[in-house]
C-alpha positions, -999 to 999 in steps of 0.1 A, spaced: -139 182 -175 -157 147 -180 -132 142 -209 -104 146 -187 -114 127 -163 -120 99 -182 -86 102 -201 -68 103 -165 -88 69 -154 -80 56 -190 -43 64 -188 -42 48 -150 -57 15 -161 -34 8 -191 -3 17 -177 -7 6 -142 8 30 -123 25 18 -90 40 45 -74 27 61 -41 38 87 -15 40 62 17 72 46 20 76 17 44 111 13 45 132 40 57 169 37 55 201 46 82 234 51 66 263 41 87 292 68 74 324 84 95 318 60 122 282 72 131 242 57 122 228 86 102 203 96 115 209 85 147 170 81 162 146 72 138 109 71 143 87 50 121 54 30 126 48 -6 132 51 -23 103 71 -2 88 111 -17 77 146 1 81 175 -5 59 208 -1 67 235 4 47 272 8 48 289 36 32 322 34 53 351 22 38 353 -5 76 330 -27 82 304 -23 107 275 -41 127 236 -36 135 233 -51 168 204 -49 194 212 -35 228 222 -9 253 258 2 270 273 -19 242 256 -55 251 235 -71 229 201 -78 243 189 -101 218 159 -84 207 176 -88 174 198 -111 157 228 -89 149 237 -84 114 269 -97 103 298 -73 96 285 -49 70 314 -44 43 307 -14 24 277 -9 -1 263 -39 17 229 -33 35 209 -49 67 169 -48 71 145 -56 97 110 -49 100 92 -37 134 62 -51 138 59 -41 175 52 -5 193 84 5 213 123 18 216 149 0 200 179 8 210 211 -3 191 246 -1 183 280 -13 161 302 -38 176 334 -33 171 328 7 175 301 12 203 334 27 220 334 54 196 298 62 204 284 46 170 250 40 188 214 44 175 177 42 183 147 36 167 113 43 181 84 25 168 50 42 171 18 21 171 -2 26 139 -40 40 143 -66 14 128 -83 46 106 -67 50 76 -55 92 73 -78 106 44 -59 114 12 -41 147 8 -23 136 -25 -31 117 -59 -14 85 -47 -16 54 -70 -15 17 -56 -13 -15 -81 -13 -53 -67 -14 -88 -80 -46 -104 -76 -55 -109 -45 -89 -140 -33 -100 -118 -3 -87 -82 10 -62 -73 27 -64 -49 51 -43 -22 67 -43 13 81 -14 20 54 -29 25 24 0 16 5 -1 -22 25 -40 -24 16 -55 -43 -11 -94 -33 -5 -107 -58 -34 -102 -86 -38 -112 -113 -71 -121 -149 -53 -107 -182 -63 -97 -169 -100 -67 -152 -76 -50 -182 -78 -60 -205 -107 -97 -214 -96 -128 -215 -114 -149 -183 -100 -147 -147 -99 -159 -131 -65 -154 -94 -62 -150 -84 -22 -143 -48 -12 -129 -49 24 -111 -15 37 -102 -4 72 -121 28 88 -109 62 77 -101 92 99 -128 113 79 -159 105 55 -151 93 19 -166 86 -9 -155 58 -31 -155 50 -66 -158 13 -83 -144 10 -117 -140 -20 -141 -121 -21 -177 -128 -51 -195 -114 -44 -231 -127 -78 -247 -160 -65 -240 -159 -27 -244 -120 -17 -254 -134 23 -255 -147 24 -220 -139 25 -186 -169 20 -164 -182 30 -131 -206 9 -108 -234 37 -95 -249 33 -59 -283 17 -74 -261 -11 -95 -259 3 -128 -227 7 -151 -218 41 -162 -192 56 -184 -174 85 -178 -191 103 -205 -226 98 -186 -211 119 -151 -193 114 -127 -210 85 -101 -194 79 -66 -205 38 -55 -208 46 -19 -207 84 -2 -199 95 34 -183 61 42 -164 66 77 -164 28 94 -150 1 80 -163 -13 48 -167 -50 36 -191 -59 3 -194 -85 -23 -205 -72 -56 -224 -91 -87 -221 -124 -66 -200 -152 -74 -197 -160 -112 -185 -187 -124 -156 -181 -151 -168 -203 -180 -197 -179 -185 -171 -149 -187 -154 -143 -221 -118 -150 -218 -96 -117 -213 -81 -94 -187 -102 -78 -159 -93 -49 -140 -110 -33 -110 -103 1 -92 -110 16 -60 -108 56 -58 -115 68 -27 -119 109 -21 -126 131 8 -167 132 6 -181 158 -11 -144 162 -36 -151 160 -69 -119 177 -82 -97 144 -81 -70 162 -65 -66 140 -37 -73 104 -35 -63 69 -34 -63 44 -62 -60 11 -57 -59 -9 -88 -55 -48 -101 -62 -73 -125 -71 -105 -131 -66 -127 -164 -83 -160 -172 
């Protein structure tokens, strides 16, 4: 079981996995005169792309009883294959509609729900790579979070300053710390235990920080300047589990790296 686990962790870190189960953009296709489908419901934040699969070109304009409102600048005509996007970063009903069809009844809505501040607890293995962030992000959308963060060696500087910052979950977690820093051990990915220590996969299995519910913000090792680092590429993970889970079935993995 440890052997396995360690050869999934292993397999995560070199090939940097990116893919993940929440989508953020969702898309309308505009086809025999008609928005397909015709009300959409998506959370703040959250984009829409439409894209033209009739052979006429069409329009995404804001408003009701074919007027536009304004809420939106209207897209311009939409030959087809061509596509129009537009994020929603407010809570509400969006109403819409084509131009030069709204007579026919080509009309559409989207309806924007507000976005809880916990972040749902995991259900799937979903996997979430990001470029090196100085401080973290954060988000109720796991897949828009970037929990740690590297300091000033982000963007070119001269320290590195590990920061976890995550949002509040819906449920307890626990959460795992790993680091893989092949120009010092190439054959091991470690995990940082809740007393500090560095373990490897073949010691057990050694969760950083259990029953976590609120939000969470921590610095870890300090801030160390780079010139006492070899050179090479760092990379940090984030797994976070329901508490008590120790099968790995369900988590989030948020990974990135860092090379000076």
């Amino acid at each position: 079981m440890k052997k396995l686990l360690s050869l999934l962790f292993a397999i995560v870190f070199f090939c940097c996995l990116g893919t993940n189960a929440f989508s953020v953009t969702h898309d309308v296709i505009m086809s025999n005169f008609s928005f397909q489908p015709v009300a959409l419901t998506i959370n703040a934040g959250d984009s829409v792309r439409w894209t033209n699969q009739d052979s006429v070109s069409h329009t995404v304009t804001s408003g009701t009883n074919c007027q536009d409102n304004g809420v939106w600048t209207s897209s311009e005509f939409l030959s087809n294959g061509q596509t129009f996007s537009l994020t929603f970063s407010q809570a509400g009903t969006y109403p819409y509609f084509c131009s030069p069809h709204c007579f026919l009844g080509m009309t559409g809505t989207v309806l924007v729900s507000p976005v809880s501040s916990n972040i749902p607890l995991p259900t799937t293995a979903d996997i979430f790579s990001y470029t090196a962030v100085e401080i973290p992000v954060l988000s109720s959308n796991p897949a828009v979070a970037k929990p740690i963060g590297v300091g000033s060696v982000a963007s070119g500087g001269d320290n590195l300053g590990l920061h976890v910052g995550i949002n509040s979950f819906s449920g307890a977690v626990d959460m795992y710390f790993l680091l893989y820093v092949p120009v010092l051990d190439p054959n091991n990915i470690y995990q940082l235990t809740s007393s500090g220590e560095l373990k490897t996969f073949s010691e057990g299995l050694f969760p950083w920080k259990t029953n976590v519910v609120s939000s969470f913000d921590a610095g870890i090792f300090g801030i160390i300047p780079k010139s006492l680092l070899p050179p090479g590429i760092y990379t940090f993970g984030l797994v976070v589990v329901p508490a008590g889970d120790i099968s790995l079935l369900e988590y989030y993995f948020w990974i990135t790296s860092v090379e000076f």
